[in-house]
C-alpha positions as a Python dict, from the first residue, in 0.01 Angstrom:
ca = {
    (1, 'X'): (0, 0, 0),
    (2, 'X'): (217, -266, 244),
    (3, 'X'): (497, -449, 85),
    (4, 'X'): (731, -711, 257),
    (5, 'X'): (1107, -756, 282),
    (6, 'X'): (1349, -1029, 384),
    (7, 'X'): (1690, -963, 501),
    (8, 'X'): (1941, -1098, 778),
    (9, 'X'): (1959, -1117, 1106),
    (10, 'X'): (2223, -856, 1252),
    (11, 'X'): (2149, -533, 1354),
    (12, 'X'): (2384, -404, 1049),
    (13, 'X'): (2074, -624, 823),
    (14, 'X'): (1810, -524, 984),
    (15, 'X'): (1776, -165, 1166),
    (16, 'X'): (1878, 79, 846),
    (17, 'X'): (1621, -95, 655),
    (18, 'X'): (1343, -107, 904),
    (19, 'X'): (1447, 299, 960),
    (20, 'X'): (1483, 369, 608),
    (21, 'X'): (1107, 215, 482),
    (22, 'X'): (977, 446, 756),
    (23, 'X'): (1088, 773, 592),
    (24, 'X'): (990, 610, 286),
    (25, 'X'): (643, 569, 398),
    (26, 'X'): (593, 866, 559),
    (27, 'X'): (743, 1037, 248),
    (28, 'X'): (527, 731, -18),
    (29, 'X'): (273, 643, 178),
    (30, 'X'): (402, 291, 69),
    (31, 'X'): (448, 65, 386),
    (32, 'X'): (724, -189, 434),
    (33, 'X'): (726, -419, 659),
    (34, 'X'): (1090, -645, 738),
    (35, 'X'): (1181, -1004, 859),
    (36, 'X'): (1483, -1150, 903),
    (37, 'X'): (1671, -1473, 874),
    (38, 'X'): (1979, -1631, 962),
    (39, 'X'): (2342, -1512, 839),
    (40, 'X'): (2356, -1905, 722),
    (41, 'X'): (2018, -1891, 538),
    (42, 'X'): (2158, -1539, 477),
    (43, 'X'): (2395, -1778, 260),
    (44, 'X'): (2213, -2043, 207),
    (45, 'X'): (1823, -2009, 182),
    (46, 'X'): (1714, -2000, -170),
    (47, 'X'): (1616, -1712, -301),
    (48, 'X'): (1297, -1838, -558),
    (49, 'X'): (1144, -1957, -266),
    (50, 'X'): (1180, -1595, -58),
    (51, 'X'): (1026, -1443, -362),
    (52, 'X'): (713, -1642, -358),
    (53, 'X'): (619, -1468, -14),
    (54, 'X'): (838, -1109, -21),
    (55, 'X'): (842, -832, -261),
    (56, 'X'): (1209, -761, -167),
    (57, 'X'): (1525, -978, -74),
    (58, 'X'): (1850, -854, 65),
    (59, 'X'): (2082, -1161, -93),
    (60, 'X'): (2460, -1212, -155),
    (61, 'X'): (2593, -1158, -498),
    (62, 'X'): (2694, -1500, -545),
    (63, 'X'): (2333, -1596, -635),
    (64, 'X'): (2295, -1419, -886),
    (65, 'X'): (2352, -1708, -1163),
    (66, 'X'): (2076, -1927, -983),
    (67, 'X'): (1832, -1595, -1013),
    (68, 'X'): (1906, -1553, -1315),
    (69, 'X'): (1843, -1880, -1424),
    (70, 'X'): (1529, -1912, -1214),
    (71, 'X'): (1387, -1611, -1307),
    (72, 'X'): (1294, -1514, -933),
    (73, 'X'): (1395, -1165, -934),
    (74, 'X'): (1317, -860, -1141),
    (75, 'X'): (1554, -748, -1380),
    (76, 'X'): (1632, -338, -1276),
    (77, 'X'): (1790, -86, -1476),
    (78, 'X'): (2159, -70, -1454),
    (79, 'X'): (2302, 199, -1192),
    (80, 'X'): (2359, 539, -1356),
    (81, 'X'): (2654, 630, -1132),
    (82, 'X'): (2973, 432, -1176),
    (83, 'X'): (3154, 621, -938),
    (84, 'X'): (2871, 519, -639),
    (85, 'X'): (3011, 169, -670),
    (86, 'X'): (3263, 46, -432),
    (87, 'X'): (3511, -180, -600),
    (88, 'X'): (3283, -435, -766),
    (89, 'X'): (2970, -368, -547),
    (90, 'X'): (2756, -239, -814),
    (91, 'X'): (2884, -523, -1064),
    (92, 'X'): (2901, -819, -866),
    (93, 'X'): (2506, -815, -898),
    (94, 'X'): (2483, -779, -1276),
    (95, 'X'): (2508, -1136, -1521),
    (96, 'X'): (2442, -1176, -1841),
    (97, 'X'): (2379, -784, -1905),
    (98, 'X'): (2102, -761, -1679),
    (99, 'X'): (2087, -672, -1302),
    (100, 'X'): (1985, -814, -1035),
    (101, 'X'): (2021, -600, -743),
    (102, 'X'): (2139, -278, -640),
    (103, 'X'): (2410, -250, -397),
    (104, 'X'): (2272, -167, -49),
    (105, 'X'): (2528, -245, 196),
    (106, 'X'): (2982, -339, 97),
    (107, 'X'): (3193, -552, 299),
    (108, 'X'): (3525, -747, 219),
    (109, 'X'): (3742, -953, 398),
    (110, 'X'): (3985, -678, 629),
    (111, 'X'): (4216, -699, 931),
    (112, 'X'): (4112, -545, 1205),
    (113, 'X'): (4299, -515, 1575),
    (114, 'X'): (4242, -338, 1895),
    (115, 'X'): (4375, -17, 1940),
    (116, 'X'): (4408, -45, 2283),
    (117, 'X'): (4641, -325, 2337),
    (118, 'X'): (4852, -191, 2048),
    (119, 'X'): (5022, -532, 1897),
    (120, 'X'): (5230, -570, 1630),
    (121, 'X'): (5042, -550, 1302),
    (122, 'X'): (5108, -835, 1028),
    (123, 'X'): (5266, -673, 658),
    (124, 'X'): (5256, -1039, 496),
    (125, 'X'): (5088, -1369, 577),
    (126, 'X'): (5410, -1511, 594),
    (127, 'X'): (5461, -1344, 897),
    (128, 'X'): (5193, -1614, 1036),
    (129, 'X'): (5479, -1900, 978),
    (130, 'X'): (5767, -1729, 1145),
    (131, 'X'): (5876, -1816, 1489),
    (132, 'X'): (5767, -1538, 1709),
    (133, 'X'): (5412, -1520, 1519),
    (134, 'X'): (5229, -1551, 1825),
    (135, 'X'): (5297, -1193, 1915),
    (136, 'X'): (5031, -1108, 1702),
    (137, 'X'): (4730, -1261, 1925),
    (138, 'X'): (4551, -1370, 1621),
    (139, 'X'): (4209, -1497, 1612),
    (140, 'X'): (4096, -1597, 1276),
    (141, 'X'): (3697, -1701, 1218),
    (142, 'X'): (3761, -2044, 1011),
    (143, 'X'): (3413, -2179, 973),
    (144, 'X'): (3438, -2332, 726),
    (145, 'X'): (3225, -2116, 481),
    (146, 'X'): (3498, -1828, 616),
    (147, 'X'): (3804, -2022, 563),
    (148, 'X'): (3698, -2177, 211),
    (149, 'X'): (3659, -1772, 145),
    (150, 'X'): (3976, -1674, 281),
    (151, 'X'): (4110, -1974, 59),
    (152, 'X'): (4016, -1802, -227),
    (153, 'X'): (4124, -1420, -62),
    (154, 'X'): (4509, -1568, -46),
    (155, 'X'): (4475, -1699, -356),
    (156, 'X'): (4380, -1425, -550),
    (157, 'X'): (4637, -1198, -354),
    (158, 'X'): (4939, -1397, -518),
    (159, 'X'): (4756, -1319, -853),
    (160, 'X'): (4528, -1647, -905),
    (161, 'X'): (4221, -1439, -898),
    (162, 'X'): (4094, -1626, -1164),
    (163, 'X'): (3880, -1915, -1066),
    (164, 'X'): (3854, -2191, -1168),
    (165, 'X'): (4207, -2138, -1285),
    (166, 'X'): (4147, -2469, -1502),
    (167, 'X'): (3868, -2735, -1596),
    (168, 'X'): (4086, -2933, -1405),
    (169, 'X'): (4154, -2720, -1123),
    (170, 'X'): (4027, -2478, -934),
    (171, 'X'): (4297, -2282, -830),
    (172, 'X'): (4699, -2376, -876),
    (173, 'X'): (4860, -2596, -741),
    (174, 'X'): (5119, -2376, -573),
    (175, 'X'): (4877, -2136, -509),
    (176, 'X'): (4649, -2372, -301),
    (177, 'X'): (4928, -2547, -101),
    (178, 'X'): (5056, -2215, 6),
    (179, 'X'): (4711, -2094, 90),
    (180, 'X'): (4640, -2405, 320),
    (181, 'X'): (4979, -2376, 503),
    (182, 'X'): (4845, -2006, 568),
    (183, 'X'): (4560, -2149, 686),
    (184, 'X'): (4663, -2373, 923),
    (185, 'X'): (4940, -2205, 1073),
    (186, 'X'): (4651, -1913, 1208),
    (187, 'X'): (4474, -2251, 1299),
    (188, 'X'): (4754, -2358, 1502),
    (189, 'X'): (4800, -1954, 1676),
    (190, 'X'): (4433, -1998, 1774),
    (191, 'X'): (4192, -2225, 1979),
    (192, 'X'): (4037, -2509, 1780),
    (193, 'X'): (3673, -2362, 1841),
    (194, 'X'): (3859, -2135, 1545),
    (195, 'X'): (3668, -2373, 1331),
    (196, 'X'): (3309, -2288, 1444),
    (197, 'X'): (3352, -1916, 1442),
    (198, 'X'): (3224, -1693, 1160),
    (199, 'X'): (3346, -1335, 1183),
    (200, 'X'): (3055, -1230, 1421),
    (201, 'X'): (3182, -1404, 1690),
    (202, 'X'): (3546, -1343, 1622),
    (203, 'X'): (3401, -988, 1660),
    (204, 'X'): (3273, -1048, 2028),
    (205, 'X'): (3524, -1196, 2115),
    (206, 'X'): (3750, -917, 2035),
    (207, 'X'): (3554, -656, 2201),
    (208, 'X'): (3398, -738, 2515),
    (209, 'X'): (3786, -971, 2601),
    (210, 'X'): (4105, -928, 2602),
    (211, 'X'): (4235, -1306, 2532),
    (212, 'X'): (4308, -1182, 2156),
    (213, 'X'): (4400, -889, 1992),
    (214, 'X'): (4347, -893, 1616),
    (215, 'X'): (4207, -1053, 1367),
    (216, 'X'): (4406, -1097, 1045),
    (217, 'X'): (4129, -1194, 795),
    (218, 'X'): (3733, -1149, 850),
    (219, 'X'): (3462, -947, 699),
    (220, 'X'): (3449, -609, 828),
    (221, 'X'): (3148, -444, 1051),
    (222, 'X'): (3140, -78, 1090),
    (223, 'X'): (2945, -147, 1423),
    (224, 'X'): (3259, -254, 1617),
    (225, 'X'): (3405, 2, 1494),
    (226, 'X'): (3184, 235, 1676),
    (227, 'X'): (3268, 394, 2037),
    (228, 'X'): (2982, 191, 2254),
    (229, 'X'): (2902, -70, 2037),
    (230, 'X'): (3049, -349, 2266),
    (231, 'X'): (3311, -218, 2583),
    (232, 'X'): (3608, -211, 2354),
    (233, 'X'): (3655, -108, 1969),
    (234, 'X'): (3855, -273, 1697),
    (235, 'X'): (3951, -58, 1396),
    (236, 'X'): (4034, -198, 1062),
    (237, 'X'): (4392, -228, 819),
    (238, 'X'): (4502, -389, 549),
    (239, 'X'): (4471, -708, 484),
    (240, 'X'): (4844, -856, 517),
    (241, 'X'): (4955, -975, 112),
    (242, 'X'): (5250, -1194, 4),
    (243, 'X'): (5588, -1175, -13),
    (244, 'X'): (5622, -992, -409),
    (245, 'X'): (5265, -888, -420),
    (246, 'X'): (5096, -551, -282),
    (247, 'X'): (4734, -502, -352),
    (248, 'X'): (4510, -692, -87),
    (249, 'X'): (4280, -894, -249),
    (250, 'X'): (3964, -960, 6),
    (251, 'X'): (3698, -1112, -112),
    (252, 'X'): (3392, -898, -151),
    (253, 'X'): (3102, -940, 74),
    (254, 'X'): (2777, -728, 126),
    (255, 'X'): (2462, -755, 28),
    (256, 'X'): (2242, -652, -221),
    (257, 'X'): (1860, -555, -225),
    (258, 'X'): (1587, -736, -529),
    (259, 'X'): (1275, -715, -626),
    (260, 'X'): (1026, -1056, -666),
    (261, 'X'): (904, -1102, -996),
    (262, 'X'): (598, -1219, -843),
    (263, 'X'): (543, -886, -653),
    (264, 'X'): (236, -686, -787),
    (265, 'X'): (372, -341, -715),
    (266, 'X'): (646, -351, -948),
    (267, 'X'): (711, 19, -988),
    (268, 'X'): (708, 128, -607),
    (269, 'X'): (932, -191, -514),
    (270, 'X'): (1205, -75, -777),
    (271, 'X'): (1129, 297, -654),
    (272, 'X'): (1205, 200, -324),
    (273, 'X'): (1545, 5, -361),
    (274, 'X'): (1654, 283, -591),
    (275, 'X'): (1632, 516, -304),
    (276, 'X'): (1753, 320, -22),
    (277, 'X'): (2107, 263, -209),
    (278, 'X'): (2103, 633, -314),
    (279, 'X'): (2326, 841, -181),
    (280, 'X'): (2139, 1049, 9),
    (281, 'X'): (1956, 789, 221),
    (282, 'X'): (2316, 583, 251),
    (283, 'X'): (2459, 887, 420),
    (284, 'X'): (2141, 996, 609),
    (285, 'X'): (1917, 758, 760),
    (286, 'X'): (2107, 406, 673),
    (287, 'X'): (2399, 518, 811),
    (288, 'X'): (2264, 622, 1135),
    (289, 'X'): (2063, 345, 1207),
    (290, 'X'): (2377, 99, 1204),
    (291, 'X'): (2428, 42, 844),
    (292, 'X'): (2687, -19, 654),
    (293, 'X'): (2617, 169, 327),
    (294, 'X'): (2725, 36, -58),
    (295, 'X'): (2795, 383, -133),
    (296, 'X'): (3147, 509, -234),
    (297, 'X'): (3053, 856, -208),
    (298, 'X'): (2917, 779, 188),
    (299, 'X'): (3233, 553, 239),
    (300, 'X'): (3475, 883, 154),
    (301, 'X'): (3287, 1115, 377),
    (302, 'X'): (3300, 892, 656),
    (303, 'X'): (3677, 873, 640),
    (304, 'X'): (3673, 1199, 847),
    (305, 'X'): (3414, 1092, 1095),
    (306, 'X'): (3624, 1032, 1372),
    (307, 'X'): (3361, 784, 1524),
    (308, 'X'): (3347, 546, 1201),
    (309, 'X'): (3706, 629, 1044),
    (310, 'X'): (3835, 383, 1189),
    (311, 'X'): (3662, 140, 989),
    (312, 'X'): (3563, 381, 623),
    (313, 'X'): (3945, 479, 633),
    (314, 'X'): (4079, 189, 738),
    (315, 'X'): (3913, -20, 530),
    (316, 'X'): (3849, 167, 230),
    (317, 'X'): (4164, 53, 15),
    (318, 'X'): (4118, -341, 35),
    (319, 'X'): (3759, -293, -40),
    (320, 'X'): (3832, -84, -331),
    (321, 'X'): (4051, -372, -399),
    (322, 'X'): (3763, -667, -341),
    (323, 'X'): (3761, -986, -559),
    (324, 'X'): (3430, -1076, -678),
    (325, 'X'): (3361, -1439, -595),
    (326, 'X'): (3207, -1690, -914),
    (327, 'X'): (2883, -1681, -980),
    (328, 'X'): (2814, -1941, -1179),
    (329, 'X'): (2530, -2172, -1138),
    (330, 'X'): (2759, -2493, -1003),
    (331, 'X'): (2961, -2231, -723),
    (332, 'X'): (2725, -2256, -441),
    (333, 'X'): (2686, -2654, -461),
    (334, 'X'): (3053, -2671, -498),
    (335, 'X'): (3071, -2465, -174),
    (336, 'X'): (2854, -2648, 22),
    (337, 'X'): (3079, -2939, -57),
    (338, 'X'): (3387, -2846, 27),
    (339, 'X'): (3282, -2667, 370),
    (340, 'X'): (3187, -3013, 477),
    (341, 'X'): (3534, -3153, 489),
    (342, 'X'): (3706, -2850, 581),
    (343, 'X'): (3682, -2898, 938),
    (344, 'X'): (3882, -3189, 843),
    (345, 'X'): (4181, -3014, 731),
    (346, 'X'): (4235, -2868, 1056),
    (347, 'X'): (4133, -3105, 1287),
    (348, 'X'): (4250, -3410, 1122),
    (349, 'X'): (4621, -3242, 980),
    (350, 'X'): (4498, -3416, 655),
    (351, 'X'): (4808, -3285, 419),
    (352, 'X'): (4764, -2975, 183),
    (353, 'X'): (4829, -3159, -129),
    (354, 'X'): (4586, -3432, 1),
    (355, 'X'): (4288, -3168, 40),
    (356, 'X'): (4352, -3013, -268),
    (357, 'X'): (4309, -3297, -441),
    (358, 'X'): (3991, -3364, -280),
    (359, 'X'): (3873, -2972, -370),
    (360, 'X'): (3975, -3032, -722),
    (361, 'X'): (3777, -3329, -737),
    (362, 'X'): (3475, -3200, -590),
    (363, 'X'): (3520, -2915, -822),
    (364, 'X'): (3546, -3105, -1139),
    (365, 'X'): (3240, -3310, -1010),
    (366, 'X'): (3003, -2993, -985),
    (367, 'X'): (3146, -2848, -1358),
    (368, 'X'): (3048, -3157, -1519),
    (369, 'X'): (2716, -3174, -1398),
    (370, 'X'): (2656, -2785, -1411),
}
C-alpha cells in the first residue's frame, strides 16, 4: 500500500517525516511517500485542494474553520492524553467538537540571542523605546505575515488576548497603538530589509554573522539551536512582556498532521498520524531526524539534553504560555489584507492611530461578509 503526504519545505518539515514513514513501513508495510511546499503556501495554499491529490497534510491550525467548513479533512478521534499537549497544541486543531489534526510538531513566538557575544537580554518591550536600546543588536523578522503576528503576541501580553476584542474592533485601542510603537521602534534598531524577513532568515542571519545578536520576537527552531547546524548557535528566552504584566504571551505556531477525506485507506492514514505524534516516535526517530516534536512529554526530557536545552528549556515556559490565534472562517482573508499594507507602516511612518483605523476597517469588512 503507498500513500502520499504534503508538508513544508524546511528540513524541520520535511526530514522527521520522510524518516518516520520509513520505520513505519518497514514496521506496516504501508509506504509513504512526502512532498513539500513553500513556508508561504505552508500559510497560504488551500488545504481542499491538497486533499484532492494527498492522503495527508501537515497544515497550520488556523485553517481549521475553512476545513471544517469544507469538509476536506477527516474528522479523528480526540487525543487521549491531555498532558501530551503543549500549551494549546493539541486544541488549537479541534472546532466545533471535532478534530482536525493531531499535533505533530509546537512552535511559538520566543527570543532567542547568541550565547557567544553575550548582550544584554531585554525584560520588557519597553526596553526597545529607551535611549540606549541599541545595545541589544536586535533583529526582528517583520514580514509582514510575522509582524501582523507579533501584533497580536504584544497584544495579548498586556491581556487583550481576546480577538476581535469588539465587532467594531479588533483589538483596543490602547492596546494597538502601543503595539505599533513596539513595532516600529525594533523597525527603526534594524535594517529596513527587516520588512522582507520571516524568522528563517532572521535565523541565518544570526548564525553564520555577527552584524546582530538577538532576536527579540520570532518563531523558534530547535535546529539553530543545535551545535553544527549553521557555524554559530542561538539559544532561546523569554519573550520580553510589559511593564505590569508577566506571562509571555507568543503566539502559537506549529503544525499539525490530517487526513483527506478523499483518501481510500482511511484506517492506515489515521494509524499512521496517531503514531507519528506519539510519544515514542516524537522522542525517537522525529526527534533525531531534525524535528521539532508536539510532544510535552519529549519537550521535558529534552530540557536535560545539553545539545537541544538550549532551545526545550529555554523555550518551554512561553510555549506553555502560547496564544492560540482565531480560527474563524473570515481570519485568513482578513490576514491577507492587512499584510498588504503593513509594509506601509514602516516604510511610509503612516501614524499608529492612522493604521489602526485602517485594520479595524478591514476587519469589520471581512466580519460582515463572513
Amino acid at each position: 500500500m503507498k500513500l502520499k503526504g504534503m508538508t513544508w519545505d524546511h528540513p524541520r518539515g520535511y526530514d522527521p517525516v520522510v524518516a518516520a514513514s520509513e520505520v513505519f513501513a518497514a514496521e506496516t508495510g504501508v509506504e509513504i511517500a512526502w512532498d513539500k511546499r513553500s513556508l508561504q503556501a505552508f500559510a497560504d495554499a488551500p488545504i481542499a485542494e491538497m486533499a484532492e491529490t494527498y492522503d495527508f497534510i501537515v497544515l497550520d491550525h488556523p485553517h481549521v474553520g475553512q476545513i471544517a467548513e469544507a469538509g476536506a479533512l477527516l474528522p479523528l478521534p480526540l487525543p487521549t492524553d491531555p498532558e501530551a499537549s503543549l500549551g494549546g497544541s493539541a486544541e488549537s486543531y479541534v472546532w466545533n467538537g471535532s478534530c482536525w489534526a493531531y499535533a505533530i510538531d509546537a512552535a511559538c513566538q520566543m527570543a532567542c540571542y547568541r550565547p557567544d557575544l553575550a548582550p544584554p537580554l531585554p525584560q520588557q518591550w519597553e526596553d526597545f523605546l529607551a535611549a540606549d536600546a541599541a545595545k541589544f543588536r536586535p533583529l526582528t523578522p517583520l514580514l509582514p505575515v510575522d509582524a501582523f503576528d507579533m501584533l497580536m503576541t504584544l497584544v495579548a501580553g498586556r491581556g487583550g488576548d481576546r480577538m476581535p476584542a469588539s465587532p467594531e474592533r479588533f483589538v483596543s485601542g490602547d492596546n494597538g497603538v502601543y503595539a505599533l510603537k513596539i513595532l516600529r521602534a525594533l523597525y527603526n534598531l534594524g535594517p529596513d530589509e527587516q520588512v522582507d524577513m520571516n524568522p528563517i532568515r532572521v535565523l541565518e542571519v544570526l548564525t553564520t554573522g555577527d552584524d546582530f545578536a538577538l532576536s527579540p520576537c520570532l518563531f523558534g527552531y530547535v535546529n539553530y539551536a543545535r551545535p553544527g547546524f549553521r557555524p554559530h548557535q542561538v539559544a532561546y528566552f523569554d519573550l520580553p512582556v510589559s511593564t505590569g504584566h508577566s506571562r509571555p504571551r507568543g503566539i502559537l505556531g506549529g503544525a499539525g498532521i490530517g487526513v483527506s477525506a478523499k483518501t481510500r485507506h482511511p484506517e492506515e492514514a489515521t494509524r499512521f498520524a496517531a503514531w507519528v505524534t506519539s510519544q515514542e516516535v516524537q522522542s525517537g526517530v522525529y526527534l533525531a531526524n531534525n524535528g521539532q516534536p508536539a510532544n510535552r512529554h519529549t519537550w521535558l526530557e529534552q530540557a536535560k539534553n545539553p545539545e537541544v536545552a538550549g532551545f526545550f528549556k529555554g523555550g518551554f515556559h512561553t510555549i506553555d504560555n502560547a496564544w492560540t490565534r482565531p480560527r474563524d472562517i473570515w481570519f485568513l482573508d482578513f490576514v491577507d489584507e492587512v499584510c498588504a499594507i503593513m509594509p506601509d507602516f514602516f516604510r511610509k511612518a503612516i501614524p499608529e492611530e492612522t493604521f489602526l483605523a485602517r485594520i479595524d476597517q478591514l476587519y469589520q469588512h471581512h466580519l460582515c461578509e463572513a
